[in-house]
N, C-alpha and C positions, 0 to 999 in steps of 0.2 A: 504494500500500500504506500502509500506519496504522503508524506504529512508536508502542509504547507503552515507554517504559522501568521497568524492574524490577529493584528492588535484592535478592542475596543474600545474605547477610553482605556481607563485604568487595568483592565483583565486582559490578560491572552487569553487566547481563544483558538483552537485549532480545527481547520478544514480534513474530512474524512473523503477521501476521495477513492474513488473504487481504484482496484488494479489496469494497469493500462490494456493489460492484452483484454482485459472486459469494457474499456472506452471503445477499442478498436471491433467489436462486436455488441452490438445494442440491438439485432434482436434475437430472442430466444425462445427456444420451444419447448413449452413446457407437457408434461403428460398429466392432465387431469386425475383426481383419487377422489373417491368419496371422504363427505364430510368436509369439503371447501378447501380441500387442498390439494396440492400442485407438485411436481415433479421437474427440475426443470435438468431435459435432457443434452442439448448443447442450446450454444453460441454460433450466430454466424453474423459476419458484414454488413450481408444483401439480404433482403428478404426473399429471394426467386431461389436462394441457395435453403433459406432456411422452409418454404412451402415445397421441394422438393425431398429436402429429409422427410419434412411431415408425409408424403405421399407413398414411402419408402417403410415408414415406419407403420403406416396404416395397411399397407400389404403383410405385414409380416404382422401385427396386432389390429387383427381389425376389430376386437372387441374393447378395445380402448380405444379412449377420446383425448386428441394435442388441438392446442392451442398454440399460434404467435404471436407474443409481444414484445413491442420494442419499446427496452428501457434503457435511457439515454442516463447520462454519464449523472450520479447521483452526490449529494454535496451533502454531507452533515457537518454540523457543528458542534466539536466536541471538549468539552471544560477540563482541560488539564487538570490530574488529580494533583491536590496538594501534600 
């Protein structure tokens, strides 16, 4: 992970930045589970690359259900422990 630090006023404050090789792929496919939750099987670039896996995986599981989504480079802000 990347720490970058950021000053507030008086507090630091640090940026939580995801891993680059997951900047570099934003969208993903996830395999559905019962009870609202999710699977998430890979990472790709393009989204043509990643509706392709989906199409691939639904041959080989076709009683399961994938999803894509694309989630773009995520930011938290996180309070140095003292």
């Amino acid at each position: 992970m990347l720490w970058m630090p950021w000053r507030e006023g008086c507090c630091h404050w640090t940026h939580k930045i995801m891993p680059y090789s997951d900047q570099l792929s934003p969208w993903v496919v996830y395999r559905l589970l019962p009870n609202c939750q999710r699977l998430l099987m890979e990472r790709f670039r393009k989204r043509s690359n990643a509706e392709d896996y989906v199409r691939v995986l639904q041959q080989l599981q076709p009683s399961s259900k994938f999803t894509i989504v694309f989630e773009p480079v995520e930011v938290k802000l996180v309070k140095p422990s003292d």
